[in-house]
VOGU-3710 file (C-alpha; in Angstrom, 3 decimals, decimal comma):
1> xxxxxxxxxx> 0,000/0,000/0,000  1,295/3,616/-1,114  1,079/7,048/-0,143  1,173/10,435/-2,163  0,778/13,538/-0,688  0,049/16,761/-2,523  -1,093/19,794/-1,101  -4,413/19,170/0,898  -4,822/15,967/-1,063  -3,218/12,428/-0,997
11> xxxxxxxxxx> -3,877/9,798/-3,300  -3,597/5,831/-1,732  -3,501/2,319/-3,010  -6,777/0,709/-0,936  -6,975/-3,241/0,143  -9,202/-3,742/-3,116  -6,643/-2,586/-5,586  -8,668/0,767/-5,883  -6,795/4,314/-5,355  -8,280/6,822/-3,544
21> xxxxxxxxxx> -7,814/10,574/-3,742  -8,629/12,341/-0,739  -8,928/15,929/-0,593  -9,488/18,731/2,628  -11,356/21,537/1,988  -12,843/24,584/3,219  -16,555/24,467/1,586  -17,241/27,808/0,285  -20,601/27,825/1,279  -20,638/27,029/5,309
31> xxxxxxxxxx> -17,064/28,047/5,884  -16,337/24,544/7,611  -13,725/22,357/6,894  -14,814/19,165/4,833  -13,002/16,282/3,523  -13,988/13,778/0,817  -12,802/10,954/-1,818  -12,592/10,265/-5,348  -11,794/6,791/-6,486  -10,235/5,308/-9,979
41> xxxxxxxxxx> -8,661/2,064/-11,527  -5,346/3,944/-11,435  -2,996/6,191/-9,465  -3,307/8,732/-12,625  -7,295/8,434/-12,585  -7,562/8,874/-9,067  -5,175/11,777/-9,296  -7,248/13,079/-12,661  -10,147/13,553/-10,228  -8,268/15,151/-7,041
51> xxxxxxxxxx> -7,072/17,930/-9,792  -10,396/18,451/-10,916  -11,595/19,014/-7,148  -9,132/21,041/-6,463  -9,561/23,366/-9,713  -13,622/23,301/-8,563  -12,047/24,421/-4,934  -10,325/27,207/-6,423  -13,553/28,598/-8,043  -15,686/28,177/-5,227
61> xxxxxxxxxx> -17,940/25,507/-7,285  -18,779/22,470/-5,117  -16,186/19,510/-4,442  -19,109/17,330/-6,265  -22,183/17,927/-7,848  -25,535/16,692/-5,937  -26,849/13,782/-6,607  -30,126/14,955/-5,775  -32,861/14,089/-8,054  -33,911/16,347/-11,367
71> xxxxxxxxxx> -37,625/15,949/-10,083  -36,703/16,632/-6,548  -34,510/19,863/-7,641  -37,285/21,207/-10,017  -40,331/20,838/-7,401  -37,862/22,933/-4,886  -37,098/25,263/-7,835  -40,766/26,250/-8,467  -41,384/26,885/-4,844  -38,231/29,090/-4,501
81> xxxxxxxxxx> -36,370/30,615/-7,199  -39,252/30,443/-9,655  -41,811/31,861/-7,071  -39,271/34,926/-6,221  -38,610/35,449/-10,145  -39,850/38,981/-11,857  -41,762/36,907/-14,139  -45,348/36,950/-15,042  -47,723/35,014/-13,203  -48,636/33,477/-16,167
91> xxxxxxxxxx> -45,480/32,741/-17,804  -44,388/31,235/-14,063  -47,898/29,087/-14,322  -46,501/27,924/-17,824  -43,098/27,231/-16,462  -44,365/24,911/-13,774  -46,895/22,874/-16,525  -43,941/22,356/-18,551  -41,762/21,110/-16,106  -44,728/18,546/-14,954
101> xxxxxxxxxx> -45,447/17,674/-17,911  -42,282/16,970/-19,690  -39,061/17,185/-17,296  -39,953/15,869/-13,853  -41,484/12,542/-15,428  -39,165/9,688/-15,586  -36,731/8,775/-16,719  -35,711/12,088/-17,332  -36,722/13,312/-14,241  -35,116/10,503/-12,492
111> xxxxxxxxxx> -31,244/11,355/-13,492  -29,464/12,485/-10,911  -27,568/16,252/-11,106  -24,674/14,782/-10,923  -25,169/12,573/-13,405  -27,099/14,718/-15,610  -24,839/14,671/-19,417  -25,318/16,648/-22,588  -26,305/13,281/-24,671  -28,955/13,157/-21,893
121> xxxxxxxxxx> -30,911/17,014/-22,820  -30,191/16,220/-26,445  -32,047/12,591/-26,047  -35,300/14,520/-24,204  -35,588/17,481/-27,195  -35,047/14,594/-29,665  -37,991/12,601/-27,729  -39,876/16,246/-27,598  -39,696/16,560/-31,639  -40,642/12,957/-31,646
131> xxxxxxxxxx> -43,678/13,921/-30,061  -44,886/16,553/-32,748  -44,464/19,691/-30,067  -44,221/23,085/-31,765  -40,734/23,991/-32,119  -41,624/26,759/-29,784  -43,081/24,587/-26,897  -39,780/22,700/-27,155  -37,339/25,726/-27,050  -39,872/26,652/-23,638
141> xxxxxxxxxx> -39,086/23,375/-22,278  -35,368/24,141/-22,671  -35,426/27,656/-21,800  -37,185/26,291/-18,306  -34,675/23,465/-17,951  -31,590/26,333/-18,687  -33,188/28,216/-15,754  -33,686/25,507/-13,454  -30,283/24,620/-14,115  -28,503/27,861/-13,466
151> xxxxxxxxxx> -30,202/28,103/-10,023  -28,986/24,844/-9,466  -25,687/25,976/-10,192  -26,088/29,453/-7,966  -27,127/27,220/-5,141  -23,751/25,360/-5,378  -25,653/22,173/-6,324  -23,642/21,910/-9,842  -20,223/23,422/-10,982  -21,697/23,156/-14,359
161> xxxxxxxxxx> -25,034/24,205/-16,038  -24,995/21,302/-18,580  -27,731/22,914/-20,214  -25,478/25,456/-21,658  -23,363/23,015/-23,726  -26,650/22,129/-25,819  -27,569/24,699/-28,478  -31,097/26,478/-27,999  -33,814/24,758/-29,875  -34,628/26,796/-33,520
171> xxxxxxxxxx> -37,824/27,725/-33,566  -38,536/27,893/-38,093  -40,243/31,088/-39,200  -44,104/30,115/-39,739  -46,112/33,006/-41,387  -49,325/33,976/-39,481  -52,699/33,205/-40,288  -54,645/36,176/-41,733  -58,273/37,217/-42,998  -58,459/39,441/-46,003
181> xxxxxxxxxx> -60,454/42,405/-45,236  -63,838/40,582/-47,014  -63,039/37,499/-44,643  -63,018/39,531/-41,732  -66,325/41,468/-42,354  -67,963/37,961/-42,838  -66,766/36,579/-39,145  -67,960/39,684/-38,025  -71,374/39,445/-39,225  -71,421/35,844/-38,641
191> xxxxxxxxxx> -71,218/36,862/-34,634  -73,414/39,924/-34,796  -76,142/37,527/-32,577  -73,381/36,677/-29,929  -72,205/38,193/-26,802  -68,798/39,095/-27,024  -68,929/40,011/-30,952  -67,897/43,291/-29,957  -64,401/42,028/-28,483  -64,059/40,638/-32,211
201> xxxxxxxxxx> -64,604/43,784/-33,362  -62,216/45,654/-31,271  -59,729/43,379/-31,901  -60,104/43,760/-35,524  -60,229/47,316/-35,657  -57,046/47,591/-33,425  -54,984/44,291/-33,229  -55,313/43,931/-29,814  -53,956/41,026/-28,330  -57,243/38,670/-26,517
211> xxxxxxxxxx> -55,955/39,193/-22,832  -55,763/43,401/-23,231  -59,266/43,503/-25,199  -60,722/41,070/-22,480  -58,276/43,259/-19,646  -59,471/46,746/-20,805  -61,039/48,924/-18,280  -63,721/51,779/-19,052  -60,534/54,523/-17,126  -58,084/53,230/-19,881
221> xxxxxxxxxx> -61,097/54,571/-22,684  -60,877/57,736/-23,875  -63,888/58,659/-26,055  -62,491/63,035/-26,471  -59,545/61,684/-27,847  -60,885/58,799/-29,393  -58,144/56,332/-28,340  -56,790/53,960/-25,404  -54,450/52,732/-23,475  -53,317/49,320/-22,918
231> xxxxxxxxxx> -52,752/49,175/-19,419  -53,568/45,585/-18,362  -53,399/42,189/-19,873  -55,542/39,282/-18,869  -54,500/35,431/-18,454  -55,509/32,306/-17,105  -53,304/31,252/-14,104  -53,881/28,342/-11,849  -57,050/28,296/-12,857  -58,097/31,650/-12,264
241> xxxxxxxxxx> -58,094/35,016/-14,078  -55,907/36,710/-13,676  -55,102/40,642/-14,319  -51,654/42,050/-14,515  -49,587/44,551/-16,144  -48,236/43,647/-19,931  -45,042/41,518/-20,449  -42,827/44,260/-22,079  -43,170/48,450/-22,081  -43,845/47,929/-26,120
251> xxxxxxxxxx> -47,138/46,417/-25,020  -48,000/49,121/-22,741  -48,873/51,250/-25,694  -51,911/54,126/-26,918  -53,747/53,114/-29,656  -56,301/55,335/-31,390  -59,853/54,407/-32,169  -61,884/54,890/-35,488  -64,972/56,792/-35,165  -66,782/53,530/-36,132
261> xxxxxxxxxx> -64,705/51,524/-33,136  -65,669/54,555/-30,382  -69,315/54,239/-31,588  -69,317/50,735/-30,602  -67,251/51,248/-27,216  -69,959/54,136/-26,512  -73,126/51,391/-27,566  -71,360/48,530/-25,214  -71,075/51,039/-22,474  -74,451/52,017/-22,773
271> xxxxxxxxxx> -75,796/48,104/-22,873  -73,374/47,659/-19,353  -75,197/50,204/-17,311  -78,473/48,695/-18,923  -77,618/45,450/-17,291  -75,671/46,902/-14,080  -79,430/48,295/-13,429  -81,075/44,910/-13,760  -78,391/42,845/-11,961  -78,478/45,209/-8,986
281> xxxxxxxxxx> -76,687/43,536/-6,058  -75,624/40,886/-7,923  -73,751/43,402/-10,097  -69,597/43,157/-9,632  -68,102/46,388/-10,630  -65,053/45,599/-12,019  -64,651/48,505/-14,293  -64,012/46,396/-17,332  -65,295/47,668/-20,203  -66,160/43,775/-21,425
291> xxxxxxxxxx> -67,957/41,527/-18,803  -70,567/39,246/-17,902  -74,656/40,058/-17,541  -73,273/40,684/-13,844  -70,383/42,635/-14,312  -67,605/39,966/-14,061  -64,289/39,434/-16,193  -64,866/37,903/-19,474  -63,156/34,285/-19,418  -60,853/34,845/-22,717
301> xxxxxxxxxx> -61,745/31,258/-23,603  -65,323/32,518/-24,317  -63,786/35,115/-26,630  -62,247/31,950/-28,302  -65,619/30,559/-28,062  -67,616/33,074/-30,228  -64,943/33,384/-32,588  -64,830/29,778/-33,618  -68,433/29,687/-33,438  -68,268/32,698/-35,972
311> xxxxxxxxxx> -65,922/31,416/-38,257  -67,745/27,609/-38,759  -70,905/29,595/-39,931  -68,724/31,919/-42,007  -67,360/28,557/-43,128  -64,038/29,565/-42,134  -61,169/27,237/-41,464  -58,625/27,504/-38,842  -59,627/31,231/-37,206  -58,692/32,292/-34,149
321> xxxxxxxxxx> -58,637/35,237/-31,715  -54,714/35,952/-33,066  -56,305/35,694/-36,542  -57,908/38,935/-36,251  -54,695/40,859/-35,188  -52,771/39,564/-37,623  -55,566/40,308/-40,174  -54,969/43,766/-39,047  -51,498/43,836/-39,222  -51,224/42,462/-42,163
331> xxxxxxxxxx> -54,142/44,809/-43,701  -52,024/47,941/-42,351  -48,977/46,098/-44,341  -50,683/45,886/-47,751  -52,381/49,658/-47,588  -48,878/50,761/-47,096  -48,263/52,225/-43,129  -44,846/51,706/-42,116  -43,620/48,747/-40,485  -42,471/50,960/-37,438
341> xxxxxxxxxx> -46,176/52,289/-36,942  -47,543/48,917/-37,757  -45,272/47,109/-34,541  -46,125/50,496/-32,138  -50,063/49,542/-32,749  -49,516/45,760/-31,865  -46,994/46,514/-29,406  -44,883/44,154/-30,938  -40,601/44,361/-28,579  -39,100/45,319/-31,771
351> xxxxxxxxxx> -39,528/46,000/-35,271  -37,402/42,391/-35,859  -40,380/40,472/-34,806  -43,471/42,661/-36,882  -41,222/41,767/-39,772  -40,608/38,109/-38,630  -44,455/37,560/-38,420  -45,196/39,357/-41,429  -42,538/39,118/-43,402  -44,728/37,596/-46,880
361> xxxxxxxxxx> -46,647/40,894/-48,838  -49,354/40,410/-51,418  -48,067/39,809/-55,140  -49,897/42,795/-56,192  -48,014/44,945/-53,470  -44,778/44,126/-54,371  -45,783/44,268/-57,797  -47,045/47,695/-57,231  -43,785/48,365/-55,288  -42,013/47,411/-58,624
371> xxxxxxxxx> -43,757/49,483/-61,087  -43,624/52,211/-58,920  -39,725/52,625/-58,547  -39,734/51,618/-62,302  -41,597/54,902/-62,768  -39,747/56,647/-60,917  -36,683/56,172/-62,665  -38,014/56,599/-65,989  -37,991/53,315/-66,948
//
């Protein structure tokens, strides 16, 4: 049996024909003095790992990574770091349903962080694709195990966020779905019976996203001005509505009305005070400008509702809420307003995503763009 010492580590030949390296340390994150032991075939594999220790020591990262659970280390996540976050409720509430639904379950969920590998987050977004998951659903799922990763990391759990050694998922360019002008006009009038038809209509007229139409609130109205303010976006969290202030400061935007649009603001608010009358106590003021016969929120899934009822009698295919702002987007596009106007009415973060979305023009526009400059020049 043999003895090495180096520093605050020796390396020995054990009974079994094993070496040992064992290293002292102060652990960086109690201030006490540990000690622990790393094991190979061979005097240089044992010493292999006391180096790497030793460079981790130097660093402050831990001696070696936990070998708690994945599952166990993403259920403490989402009560700690993800709870504390700056996030949205809602994107938190979509954090935690991706995690349960596709990173906790074994046997992915079962690897242990210290045996967690690169092959291993490349064979789970292979399995994901498998699966036929919209390339952006899978670059979520990564984006939440990157994050769950790094606080692993911060807590001293992992040297390493393995996550980082995987590129981020692509997510390919799909145009959006849009209504010509016609098609729009015929939802429209295929909901002019239903409830929330004049949500539609709003939404039309200004490419609102669903959660601010459904969010507004009669103070955020102004009918001298004929405009308003997005001020409030509402979501679905847990379960429950839920109404908070928009993702980004783009959103957060003024957006002015047509007199047609303020007409049918002033004929809703005129119907809610009908109805606040009948309900009497019953009536919740909530100061939405869209509600229930009692004054509630508007579930935005009842938005969805009358829109897909709409569009089967218009004998429509594949029309949703998003379909009418990108109907109007894309109708601002075509008659010409720039694409820096166009992305400060949807409240799009940057001009790089209005022209991501609606990248494609009409033939006859860029046709017309053609001729024009062909003019132009004389030619």
């Amino acid at each position: 049996m043999s003895k090495r010492a180096r520093g605050e580590g020796s390396v020995r030949q054990r009974p079994d024909g094993r070496w040992e390296a064992r290293l002292s340390y102060t652990d960086p994150t109690t201030g006490r003095r540990k000690s622990t032991s790393f094991y190979g075939a061979t005097d240089e594999e044992a010493r292999a790992e006391l180096d790497k220790a030793r460079g981790r020591v130097k660093v402050e990262s831990p001696v070696k990574d936990s070998t708690a659970r994945l599952s166990d280390w993403i259920e403490h996540w989402q009560q700690t770091a993800l709870e504390v976050s700056p996030r949205k409720e809602s994107t938190k509430d979509w954090y935690r349903t991706l995690a349960r639904k596709h990173l906790t379950p074994a046997p992915f969920g079962s690897i242990s962080l210290d045996k967690l590998r690169k092959s291993h987050i490349d064979g789970l977004l292979i399995g994901l694709r498998k699966k036929c998951l919209a390339d952006s659903t899978v670059r979520s799922i990564y984006t939440v195990l990157r994050a769950v990763l790094a606080d692993a990391k911060l807590d001293n759990l992992v040297a390493e966020n393995t996550a980082t050694r995987v590129p981020r998922p692509r997510v390919e360019r799909t145009e959006a779905r849009y209504l010509e002008p016609a098609e729009v006009q015929k939802v429209l009038s295929s909901a002019v019976e239903l409830r929330y038809r004049p949500v539609l209509e709003l939404i039309a007229a200004t490419g609102l996203r669903r959660g601010e139409a459904a969010a507004l609130h009669w103070e955020h109205v102004d009918f001298a001005d004929n405009s308003l303010r997005v001020r409030k976006t509402m979501s679905r969290v847990g379960g429950e509505l839920l109404i908070s202030e928009p993702k980004t400061a783009r959103s957060r935007r003024t957006v002015p009305l047509s007199v047609a649009t303020v007409a049918m603001l002033k004929a809703v608010k005129a119907s809610q005070a009908a109805e606040r009358l009948a309900a009497g106590e019953k009536w919740s003021d909530s100061g939405l400008a869209f509600t229930t016969e009692t004054g509630a929120p508007v579930d935005p899934r009842n938005i969805l509702r009358t829109i897909q009822t709409a569009a089967k009698k218009a004998k429509l295919a594949d029309v949703g809420v998003h379909t009418l702002r990108h109907s109007a987007g894309f109708a601002w596009l075509e008659a010409g307003v720039h694409i820096r106007a166009v992305s400060d009415l949807l409240g799009h973060s940057s001009i790089a995503v209005t022209g991501d979305i609606y990248g494609h023009t009409s033939d006859s526009t860029t046709r017309a763009a053609v001729d024009g400059l062909a003019r132009s020049l004389g030619l």
